[in-house]
VOGU-3710 file (C-alpha; in Angstrom, 3 decimals, decimal comma):
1> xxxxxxxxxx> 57,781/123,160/96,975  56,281/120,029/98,043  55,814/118,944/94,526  59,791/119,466/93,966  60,364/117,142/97,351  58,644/114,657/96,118  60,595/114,463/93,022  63,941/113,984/94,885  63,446/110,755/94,959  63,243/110,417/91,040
11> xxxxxxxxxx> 66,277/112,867/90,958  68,370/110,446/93,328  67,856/107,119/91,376  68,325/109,170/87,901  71,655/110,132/89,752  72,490/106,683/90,727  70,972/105,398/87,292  74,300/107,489/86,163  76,854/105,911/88,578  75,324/102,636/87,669
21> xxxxxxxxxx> 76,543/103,472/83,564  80,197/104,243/85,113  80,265/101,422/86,905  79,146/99,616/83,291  81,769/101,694/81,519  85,015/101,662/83,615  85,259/98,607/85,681  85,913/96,094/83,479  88,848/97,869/81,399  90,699/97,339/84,998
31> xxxxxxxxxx> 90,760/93,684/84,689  91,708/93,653/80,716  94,928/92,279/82,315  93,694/90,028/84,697  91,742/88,450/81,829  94,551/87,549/80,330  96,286/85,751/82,784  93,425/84,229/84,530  91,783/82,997/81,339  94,496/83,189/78,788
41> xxxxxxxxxx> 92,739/85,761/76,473  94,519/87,235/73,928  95,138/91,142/73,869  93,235/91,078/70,415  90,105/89,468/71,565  90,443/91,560/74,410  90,068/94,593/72,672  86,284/93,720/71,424  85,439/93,781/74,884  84,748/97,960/74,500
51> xxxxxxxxxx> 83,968/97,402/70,872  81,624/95,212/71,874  80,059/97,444/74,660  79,773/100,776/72,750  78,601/98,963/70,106  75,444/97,306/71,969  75,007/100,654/73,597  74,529/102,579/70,165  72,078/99,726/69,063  70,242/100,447/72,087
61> xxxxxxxxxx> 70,109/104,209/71,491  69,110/103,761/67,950  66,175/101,346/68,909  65,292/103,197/71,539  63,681/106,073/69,363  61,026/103,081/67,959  60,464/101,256/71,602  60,493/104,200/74,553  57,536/105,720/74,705  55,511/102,855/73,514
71> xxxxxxxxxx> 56,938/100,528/76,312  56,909/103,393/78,880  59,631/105,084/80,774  59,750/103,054/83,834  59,448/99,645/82,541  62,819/100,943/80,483  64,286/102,138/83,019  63,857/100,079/85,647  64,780/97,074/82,832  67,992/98,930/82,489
81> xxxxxxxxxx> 69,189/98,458/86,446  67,916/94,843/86,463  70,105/93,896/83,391  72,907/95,911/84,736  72,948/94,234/87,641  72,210/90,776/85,781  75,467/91,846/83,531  77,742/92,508/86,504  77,333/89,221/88,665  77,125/87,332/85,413
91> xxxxxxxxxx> 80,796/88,825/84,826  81,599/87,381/88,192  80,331/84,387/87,545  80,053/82,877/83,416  83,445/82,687/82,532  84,087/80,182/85,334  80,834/78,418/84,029  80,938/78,378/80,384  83,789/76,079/78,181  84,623/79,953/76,935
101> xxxxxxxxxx> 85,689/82,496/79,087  85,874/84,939/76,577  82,021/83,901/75,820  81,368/84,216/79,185  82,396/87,549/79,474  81,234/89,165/76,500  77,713/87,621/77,327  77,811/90,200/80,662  79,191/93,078/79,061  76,485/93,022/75,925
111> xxxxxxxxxx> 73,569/92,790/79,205  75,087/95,611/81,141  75,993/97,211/77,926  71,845/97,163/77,128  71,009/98,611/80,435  74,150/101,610/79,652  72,769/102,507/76,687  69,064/102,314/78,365  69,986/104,968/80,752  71,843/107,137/78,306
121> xxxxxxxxxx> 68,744/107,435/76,566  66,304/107,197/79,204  67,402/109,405/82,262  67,740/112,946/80,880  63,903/113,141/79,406  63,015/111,783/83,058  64,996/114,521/84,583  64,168/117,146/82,138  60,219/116,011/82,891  60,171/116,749/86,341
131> xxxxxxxxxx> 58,759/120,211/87,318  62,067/121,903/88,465  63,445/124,993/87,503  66,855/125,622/85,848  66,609/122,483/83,918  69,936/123,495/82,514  71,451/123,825/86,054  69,839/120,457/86,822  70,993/118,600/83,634  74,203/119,891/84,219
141> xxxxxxxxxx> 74,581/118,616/87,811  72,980/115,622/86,843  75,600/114,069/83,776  78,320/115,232/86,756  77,550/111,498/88,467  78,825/110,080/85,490  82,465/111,855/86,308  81,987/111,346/90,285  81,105/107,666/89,585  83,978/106,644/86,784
151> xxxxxxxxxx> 85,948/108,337/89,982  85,011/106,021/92,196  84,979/102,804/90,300  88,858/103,954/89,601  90,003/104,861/93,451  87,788/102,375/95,034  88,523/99,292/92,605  92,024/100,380/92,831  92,340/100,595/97,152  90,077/96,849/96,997
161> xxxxxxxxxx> 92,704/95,756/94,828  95,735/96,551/96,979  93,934/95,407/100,121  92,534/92,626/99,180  94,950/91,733/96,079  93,271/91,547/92,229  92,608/87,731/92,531  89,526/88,796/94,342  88,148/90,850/91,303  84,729/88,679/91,708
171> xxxxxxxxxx> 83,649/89,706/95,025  84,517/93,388/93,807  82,078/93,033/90,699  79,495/91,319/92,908  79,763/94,447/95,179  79,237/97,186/92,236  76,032/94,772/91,118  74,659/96,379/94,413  74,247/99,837/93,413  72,243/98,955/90,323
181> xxxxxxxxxx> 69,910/96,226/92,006  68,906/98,995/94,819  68,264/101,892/92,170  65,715/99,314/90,535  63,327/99,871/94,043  64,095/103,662/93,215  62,964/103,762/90,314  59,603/101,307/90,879  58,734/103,650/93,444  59,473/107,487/92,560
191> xxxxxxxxxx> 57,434/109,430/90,390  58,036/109,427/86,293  56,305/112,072/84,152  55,938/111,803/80,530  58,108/114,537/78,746  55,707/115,392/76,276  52,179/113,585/75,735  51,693/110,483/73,456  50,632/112,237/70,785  52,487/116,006/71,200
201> xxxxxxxxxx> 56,233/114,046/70,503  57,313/114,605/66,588  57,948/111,365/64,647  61,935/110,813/63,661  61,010/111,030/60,570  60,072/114,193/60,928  62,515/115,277/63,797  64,911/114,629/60,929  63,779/116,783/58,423  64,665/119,300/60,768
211> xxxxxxxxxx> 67,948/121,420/60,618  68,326/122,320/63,942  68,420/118,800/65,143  71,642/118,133/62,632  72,748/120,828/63,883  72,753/118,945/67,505  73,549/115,875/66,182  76,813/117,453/64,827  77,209/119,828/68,108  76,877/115,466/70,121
221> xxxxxxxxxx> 79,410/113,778/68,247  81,690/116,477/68,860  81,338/116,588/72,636  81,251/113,274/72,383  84,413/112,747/69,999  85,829/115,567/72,317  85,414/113,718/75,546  86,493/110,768/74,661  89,437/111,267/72,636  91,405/112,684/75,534
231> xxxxxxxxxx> 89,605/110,391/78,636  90,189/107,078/77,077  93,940/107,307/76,061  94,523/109,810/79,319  96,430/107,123/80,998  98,379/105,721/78,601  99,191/108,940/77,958  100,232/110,126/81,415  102,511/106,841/81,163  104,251/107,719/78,321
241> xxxxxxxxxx> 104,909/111,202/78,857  105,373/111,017/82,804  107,423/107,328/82,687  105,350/106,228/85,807  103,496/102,836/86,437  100,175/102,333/85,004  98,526/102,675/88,380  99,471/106,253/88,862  98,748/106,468/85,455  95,045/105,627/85,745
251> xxxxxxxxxx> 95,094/108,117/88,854  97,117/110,681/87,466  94,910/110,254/83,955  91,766/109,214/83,532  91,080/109,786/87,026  92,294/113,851/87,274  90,288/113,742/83,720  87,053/112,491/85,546  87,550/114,369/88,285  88,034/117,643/86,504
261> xxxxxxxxxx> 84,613/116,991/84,373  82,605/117,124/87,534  84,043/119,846/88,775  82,945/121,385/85,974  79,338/120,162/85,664  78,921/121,039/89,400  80,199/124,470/88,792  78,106/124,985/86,004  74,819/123,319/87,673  75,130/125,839/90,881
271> xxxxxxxxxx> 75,736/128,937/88,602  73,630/128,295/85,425  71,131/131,189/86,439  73,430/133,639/86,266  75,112/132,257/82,551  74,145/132,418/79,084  74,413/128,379/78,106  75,162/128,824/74,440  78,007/131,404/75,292  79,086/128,776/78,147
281> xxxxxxxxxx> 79,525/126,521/75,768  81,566/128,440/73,187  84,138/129,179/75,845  84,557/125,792/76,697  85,335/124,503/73,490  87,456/127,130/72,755  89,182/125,870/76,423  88,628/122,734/74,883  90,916/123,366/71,414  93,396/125,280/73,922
291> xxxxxxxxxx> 94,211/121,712/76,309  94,377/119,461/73,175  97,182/121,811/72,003  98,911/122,104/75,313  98,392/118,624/75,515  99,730/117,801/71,983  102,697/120,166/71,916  103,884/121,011/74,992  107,701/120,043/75,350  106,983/119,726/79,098
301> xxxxxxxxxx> 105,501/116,536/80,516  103,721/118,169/82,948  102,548/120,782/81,555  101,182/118,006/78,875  99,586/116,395/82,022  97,892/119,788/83,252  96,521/120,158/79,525  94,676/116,577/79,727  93,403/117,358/83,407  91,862/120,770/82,509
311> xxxxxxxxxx> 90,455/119,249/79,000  87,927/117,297/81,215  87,289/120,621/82,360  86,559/122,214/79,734  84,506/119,403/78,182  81,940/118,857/81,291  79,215/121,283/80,211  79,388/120,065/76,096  77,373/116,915/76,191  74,298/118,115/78,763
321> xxxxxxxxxx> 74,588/121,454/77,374  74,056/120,060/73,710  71,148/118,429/75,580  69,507/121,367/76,667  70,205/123,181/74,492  68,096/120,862/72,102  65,115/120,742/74,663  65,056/124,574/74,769  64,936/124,978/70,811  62,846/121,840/70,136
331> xxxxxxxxxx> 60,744/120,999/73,348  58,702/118,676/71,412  61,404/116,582/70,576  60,521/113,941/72,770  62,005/110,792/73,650  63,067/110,046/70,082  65,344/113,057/69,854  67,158/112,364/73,265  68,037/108,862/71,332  69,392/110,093/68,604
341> xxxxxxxxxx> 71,194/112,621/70,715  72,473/110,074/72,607  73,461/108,143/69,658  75,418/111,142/68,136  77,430/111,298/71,752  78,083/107,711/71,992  79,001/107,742/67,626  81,289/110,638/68,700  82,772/108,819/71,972  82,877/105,271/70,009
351> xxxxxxxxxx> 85,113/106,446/66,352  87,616/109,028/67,935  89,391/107,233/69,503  90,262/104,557/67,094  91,046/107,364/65,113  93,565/109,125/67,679  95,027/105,436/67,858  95,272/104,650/64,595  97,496/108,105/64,083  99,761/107,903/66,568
361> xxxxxxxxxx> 100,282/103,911/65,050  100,929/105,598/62,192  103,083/108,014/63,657  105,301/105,822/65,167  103,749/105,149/67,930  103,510/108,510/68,959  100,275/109,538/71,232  100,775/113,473/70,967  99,848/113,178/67,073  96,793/111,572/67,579
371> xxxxxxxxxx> 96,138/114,230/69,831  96,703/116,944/67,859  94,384/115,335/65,126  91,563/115,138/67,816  92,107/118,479/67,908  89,658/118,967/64,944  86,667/117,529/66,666  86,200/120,810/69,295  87,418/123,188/66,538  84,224/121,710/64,658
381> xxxxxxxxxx> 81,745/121,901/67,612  83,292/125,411/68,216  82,229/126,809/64,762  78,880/124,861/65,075  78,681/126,749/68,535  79,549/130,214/66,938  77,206/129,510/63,949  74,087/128,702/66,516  75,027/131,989/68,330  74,759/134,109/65,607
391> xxxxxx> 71,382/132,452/65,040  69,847/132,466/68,491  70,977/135,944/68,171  68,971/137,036/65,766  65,626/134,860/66,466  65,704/136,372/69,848
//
């Protein structure tokens, strides 16, 4: 008991080390416009801006599986606070300084972007390392600060903004630079075990060879691909099915979205003892195929809206789930196969949805046809779910 008090501590700043990637993930997307009329950005260089972002972050998960465990965990983690916090006042700060705004600005979002994609592959082996029971549970409860913190970067970005009026943006982003530069005395001072020993981990090379970890790779980009599909085009979305302003729709959307992920993740991380994981999982993404259809065909706007709101949902337990999931079948996996986890997720979450875009371009413009052709990516992770059933099933 005192072992797991002690531990807290690493729990809390692997919690934070979460809010600190929302904070990376959804704050500058609110200022997209503000760039534009502060700076004069175009809309199309605008649009690296995430490119940019996911794309640094999916570097840093691939290079992660060389550099991890020979730098240590707490050098890289405590690295990825100091350049998130670096990223975030330099956002406040370089475009004013440099000849280029636009350089400026994608100079912060590539540092933060390196300290994301540092605790995307970093936190979960330090969580799943600690001596706790119900890992799952924990896991679970764990990828929910993600939701609670995209939450309130949203609500509290948007109540600064009509207080204090969006011109202030700066002192906003110096504010959110906080919560990283505390969590880096966190994580100096809490205790980090190794997940498995220097030696015990299996090679990529050799994690690769292995079926089972395709099999999660696939199971990642789907939850991933799943996730985001619906969570980043939520709000435009709610706009054009509801006809309301783009502030309600980033509350109504993305928002509702985020909020019901960690509902679910909560749920899921209090009752996890008393469910089977894989089955868990199989329900949701069959809740999962169930909202993107609502979503996609119902003739009623709301009902369309109550589709997107329940998909986060239904999504919440797919990406830690696929997680442990992995750690249960292949606990020597090691650091290298939580990076290429996360680089399945972030694969998943980074290519759907261009592709739901790109559709509904096609399509006239029309959002619910993307949507519908999302649909595919949790009727795929629900047949990869049903397939590793039936095998669990009969290894047990």
């Amino acid at each position: 008991m005192a072992a797991n008090r002690k531990y807290q501590k690493t729990l809390a700043a692997c919690y934070l080390g979460f809010v600190t990637q929302a904070i990376a993930a959804n704050f500058a997307p609110l200022l997209f416009l503000t760039f534009r009329n502060s700076y004069g950005i175009s809309l199309e260089k605008i649009a690296l801006i995430p490119v940019v972002f996911y794309l640094t972050q999916l570097l840093i998960d691939l290079g992660a599986t060389k550099f991890a465990d020979k730098i240590g965990y707490r050098i890289c983690v405590v690295t990825s606070q100091v350049v998130s916090a670096a990223g975030l006042v330099l956002l406040a700060v370089l475009p004013e300084l440099l000849p280029s705004p636009f350089v400026g600005i994608l100079v912060a979002v590539v540092l933060y972007a390196v300290g994301s994609g540092l605790v995307e592959v970093l936190v979960s082996p330090i969580v799943e390392a600690c001596p706790f029971e119900n890992k799952e549970g924990r896991m679970s409860l764990l990828h929910s600060f993600y939701c609670w913190g995209a939450v309130g970067v949203i609500l509290g970005s948007t109540l600064f903004f009509a207080v204090f009026g969006i011109e202030h943006w700066r002192i906003l982003t110096l504010i959110w630079a906080l919560v990283p530069l505390v969590n880096v005395f966190q994580f100096l001072t809490c205790p980090i075990e190794r997940l498995v020993e220097e030696d015990e981990g299996l090679p990529p090379h050799q994690l690769l060879r292995m079926p089972l970890i395709w099999m999660m790779i696939l199971l990642m980009v789907c939850a991933g691909a799943s996730e985001t599909s619906m969570a980043q085009w939520a709000s435009a979305f709610t706009e054009s099915a509801l006809g309301v302003s783009k502030t309600i729709g980033d509350l109504a959307g993305p928002c509702l979205f985020a909020v019901f992920m960690g509902i679910s993740r909560m749920l899921y991380g209090k009752m996890s003892e008393q469910l089977n994981l894989a089955r868990t999982m199989l329900c949701s993404g069959l809740l999962c195929v169930a909202c993107y259809l609502v979503a996609a065909l119902s003739p009623w706007p709301v009902l369309g809206l109550a589709g997107c709101a329940l998909c986060g949902f239904s999504v919440g337990i797919l990406w830690p789930g696929s997680i442990s999931l992995s750690s249960q079948r292949c606990p020597r996996g090691g650091t290298a196969m939580f990076a290429f986890l996360a680089l399945a997720g972030d694969l998943g979450g980074t290519v759907s949805p261009v592709v739901v875009g790109n559709l509904s371009e096609l399509a006239g413009g029309n959002l619910k046809i993307g949507l519908l052709a999302a649909t595919a990516f949790p009727v795929v992770l629900v047949t990869a779910l049903f397939i590793l059933n039936r095998r669990m099933r009969h290894t047990v």
